[in-house]
C-alpha positions in Angstrom: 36.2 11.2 1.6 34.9 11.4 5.3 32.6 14.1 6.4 34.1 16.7 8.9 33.2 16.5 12.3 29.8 16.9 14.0 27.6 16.7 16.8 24.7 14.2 16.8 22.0 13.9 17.8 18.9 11.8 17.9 15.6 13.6 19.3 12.9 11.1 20.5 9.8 13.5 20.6 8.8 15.9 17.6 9.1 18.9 20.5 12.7 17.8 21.1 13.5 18.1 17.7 12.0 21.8 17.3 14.1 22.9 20.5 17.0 21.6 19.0 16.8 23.4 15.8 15.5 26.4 17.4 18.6 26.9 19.4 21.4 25.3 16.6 19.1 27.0 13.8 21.7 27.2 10.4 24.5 25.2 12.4 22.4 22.3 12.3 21.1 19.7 9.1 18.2 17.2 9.6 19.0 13.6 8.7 15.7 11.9 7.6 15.9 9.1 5.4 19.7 9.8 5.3 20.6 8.9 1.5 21.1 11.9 -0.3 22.4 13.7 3.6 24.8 11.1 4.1 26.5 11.7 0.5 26.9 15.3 0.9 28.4 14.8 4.3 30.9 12.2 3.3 31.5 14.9 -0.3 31.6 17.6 1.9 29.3 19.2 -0.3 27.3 20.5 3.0 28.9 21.0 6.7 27.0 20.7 9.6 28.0 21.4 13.6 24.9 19.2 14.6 23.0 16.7 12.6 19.9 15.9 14.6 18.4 12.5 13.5 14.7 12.5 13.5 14.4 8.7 12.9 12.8 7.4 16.0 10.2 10.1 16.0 6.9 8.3 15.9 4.5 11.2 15.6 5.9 11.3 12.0 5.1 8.5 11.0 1.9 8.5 10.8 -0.6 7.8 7.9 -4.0 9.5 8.7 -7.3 9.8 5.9 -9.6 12.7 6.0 -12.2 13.4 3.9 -11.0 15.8 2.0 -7.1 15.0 2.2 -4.5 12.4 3.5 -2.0 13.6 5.6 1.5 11.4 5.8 4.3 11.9 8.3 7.4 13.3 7.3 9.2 10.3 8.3 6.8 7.8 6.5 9.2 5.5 4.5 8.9 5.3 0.8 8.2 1.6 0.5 5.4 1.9 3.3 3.3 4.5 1.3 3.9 2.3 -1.7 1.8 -0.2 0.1 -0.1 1.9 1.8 -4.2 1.2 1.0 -5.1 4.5 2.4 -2.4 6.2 -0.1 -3.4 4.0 -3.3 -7.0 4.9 -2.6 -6.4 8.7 -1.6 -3.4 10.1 -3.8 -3.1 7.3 -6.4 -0.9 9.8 -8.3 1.7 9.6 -5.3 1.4 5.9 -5.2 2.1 5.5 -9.3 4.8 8.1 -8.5 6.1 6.0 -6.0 6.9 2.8 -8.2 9.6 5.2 -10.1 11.6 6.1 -6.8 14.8 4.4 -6.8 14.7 0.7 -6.0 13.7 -1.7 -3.4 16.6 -1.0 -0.6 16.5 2.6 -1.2 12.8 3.0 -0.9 13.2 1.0 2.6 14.9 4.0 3.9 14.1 6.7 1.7 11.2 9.2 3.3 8.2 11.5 1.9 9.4 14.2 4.1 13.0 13.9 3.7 12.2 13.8 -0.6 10.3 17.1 -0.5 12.9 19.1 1.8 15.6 17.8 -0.3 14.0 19.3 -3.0 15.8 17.4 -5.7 14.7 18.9 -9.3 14.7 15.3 -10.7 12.6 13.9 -7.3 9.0 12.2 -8.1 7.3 12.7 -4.3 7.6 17.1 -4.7 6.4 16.5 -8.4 3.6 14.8 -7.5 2.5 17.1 -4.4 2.8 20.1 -6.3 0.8 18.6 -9.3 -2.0 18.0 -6.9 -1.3 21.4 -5.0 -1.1 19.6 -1.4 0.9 21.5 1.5 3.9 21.2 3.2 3.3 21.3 7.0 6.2 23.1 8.9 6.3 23.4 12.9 9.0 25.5 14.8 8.7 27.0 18.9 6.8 30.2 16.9 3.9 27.4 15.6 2.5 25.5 12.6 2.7 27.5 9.0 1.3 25.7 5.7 3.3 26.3 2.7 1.9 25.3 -0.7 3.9 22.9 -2.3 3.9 24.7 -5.4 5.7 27.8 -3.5 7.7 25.4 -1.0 11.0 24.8 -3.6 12.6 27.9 -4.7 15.4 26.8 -6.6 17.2 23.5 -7.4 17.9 21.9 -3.6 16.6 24.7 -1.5 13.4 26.1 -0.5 11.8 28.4 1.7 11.7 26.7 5.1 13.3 28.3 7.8 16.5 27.1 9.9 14.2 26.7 12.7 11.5 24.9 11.1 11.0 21.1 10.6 8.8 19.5 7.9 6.5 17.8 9.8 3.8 16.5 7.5 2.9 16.5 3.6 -1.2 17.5 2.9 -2.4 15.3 0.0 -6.0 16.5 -1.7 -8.3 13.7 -2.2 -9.8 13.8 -5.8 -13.3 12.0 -6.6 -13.8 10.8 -10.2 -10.1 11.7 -11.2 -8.2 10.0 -13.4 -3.9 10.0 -12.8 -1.1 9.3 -14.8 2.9 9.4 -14.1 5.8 8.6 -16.9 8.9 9.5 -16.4 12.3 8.9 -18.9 15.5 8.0 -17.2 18.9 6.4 -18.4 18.0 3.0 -16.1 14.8 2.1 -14.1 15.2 3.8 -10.8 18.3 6.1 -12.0 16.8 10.0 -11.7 14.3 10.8 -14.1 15.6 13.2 -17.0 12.1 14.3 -17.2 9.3 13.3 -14.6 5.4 14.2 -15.8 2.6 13.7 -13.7 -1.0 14.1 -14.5 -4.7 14.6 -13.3 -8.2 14.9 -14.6 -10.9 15.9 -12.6 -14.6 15.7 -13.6 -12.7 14.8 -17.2 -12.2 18.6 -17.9 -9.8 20.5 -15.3 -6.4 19.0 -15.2 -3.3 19.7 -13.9 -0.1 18.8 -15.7 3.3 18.7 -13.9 6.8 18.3 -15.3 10.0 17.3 -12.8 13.7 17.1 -14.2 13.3 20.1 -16.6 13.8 23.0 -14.7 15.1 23.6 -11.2 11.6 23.1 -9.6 8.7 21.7 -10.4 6.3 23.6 -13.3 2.9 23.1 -13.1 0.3 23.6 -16.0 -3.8 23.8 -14.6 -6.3 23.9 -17.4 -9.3 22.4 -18.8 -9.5 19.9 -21.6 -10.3 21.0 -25.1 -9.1 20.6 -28.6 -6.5 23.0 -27.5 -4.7 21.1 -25.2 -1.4 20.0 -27.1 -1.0 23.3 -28.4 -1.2 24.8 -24.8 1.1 21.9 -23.6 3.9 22.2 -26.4 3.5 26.6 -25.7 4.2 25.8 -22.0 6.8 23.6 -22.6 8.8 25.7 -25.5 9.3 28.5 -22.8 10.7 26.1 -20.1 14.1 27.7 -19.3 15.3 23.6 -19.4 18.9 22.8 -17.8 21.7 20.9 -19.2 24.2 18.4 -18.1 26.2 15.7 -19.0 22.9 13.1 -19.0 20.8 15.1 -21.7 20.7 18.7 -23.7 18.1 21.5 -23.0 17.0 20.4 -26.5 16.5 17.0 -25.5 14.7 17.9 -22.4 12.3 20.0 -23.7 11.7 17.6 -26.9 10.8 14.5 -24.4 8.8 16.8 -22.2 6.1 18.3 -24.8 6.0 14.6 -25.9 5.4 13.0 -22.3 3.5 16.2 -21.3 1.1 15.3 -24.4 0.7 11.3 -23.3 0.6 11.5 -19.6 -2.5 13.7 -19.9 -4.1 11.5 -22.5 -3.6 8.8 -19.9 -5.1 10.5 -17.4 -7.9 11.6 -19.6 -8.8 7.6 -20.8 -8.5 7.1 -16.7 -10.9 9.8 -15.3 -14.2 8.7 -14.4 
């Protein structure tokens, strides 16, 4: 199939692309990386008047290290945070997340930014920034608003951005002494994950435990570790409402969770400082 028929566009400045939506608001659909866009458009699984292309945007692109967090650009490719120092160094849990997304040509053109609005259940990048509670950065004509990544996906391939707003940045907390873990089960290497865990420790006693591919959005788990833990981990897990479909049962899913739930902390835990 061919998509219907839009407008394009391709805004050169972050402010062009904020008047743009601001006037086309729901009419329009932002093209990041393109490969998950580009499929619904030829499906007709989503019909736009206006794609605007935000591609050759440089202020997205950027890569910046504070102390306390690391900021990337929505538009900052896939494969360029996987070899990014600053990113190995500041959100290692991103960057072991990272080596699960896709393959080689799709991580080329695949985007941070474009990964989290898509808000994909199955997705590693919005599993990993809500394990480490970072903050999606939205800008619009009204201003800048910070949503919590944890709050940012409200279903299965929506959240709660506005038609007017554009992700503009992802807000990654820097962790000291942590240790980080990521497994994730899929039918092939770079297929989507069935069930995606990643993990943290700080200080070896708070953690926070996050499971993709089960549910419609990410489900976090924050604790502290005691002799408790897999009992908390297989409680949390038993009253996941898990989906099904043709790849694997609720059963299943909830089975390979508590198991990779259980490991993926004890990783973590072995790797904390």
């Amino acid at each position: 199939m061919k998509p219907a028929p839009f407008a394009y566009v391709r805004p050169e400045t972050r402010d062009d692309a904020v008047a743009m939506l601001s006037e086309h608001g729901d009419d329009a659909l932002v093209l990041a990386g393109g490969l998950s866009l580009g499929a619904m458009l030829n499906m007709r699984l989503v019909i736009a008047e206006m794609v605007i292309d935000i591609n050759q945007i440089p202020e997205l692109c950027e890569i910046e290290r504070a102390d306390d967090q690391l900021r990337t650009g929505a538009m900052v490719r896939q494969a360029d945070a996987l070899v990014s120092t600053d990113v190995a160094k500041a959100a290692p849990l991103l960057h072991l997340g990272l080596k699960n997304v896709g393959h080689y040509q799709t991580r080329s053109r695949g985007t941070l930014g474009g990964s989290v609005a898509h808000a994909d259940p199955s997705a590693e990048i919005p599993l990993c920034l809500a394990t480490l509670n970072g903050v999606v950065e939205l800008i619009s004509k009204r201003g800048t608003r910070y949503v919590r990544a944890r709050e940012f996906a409200d279903a299965a391939l929506s959240t709660i951005r506005e038609p007017d707003e554009l992700v503009a940045a992802l807000h990654w907390p820097v962790h000291s002494n942590a240790g980080v873990a990521f497994q994730e089960i899929a039918q092939r290497h770079g297929d989507f994950a069935i069930v995606a865990v990643a993990a943290i420790v700080r200080n070896r006693s708070d953690f926070s435990l996050g499971f993709g591919g089960v549910e419609g959005t990410p489900r976090i788990l924050d604790g502290k570790v005691d002799v408790t833990i897999e009992n908390s981990i297989s409680t949390f897990v038993g009253n996941m409402d898990a989906m099904e479909d043709p790849r694997a049962s609720a059963e299943y899913r909830i089975a390979v969770a508590r198991h990779l739930g259980i490991e993926t902390l004890r990783q973590a835990l072995e790797r904390s400082a």
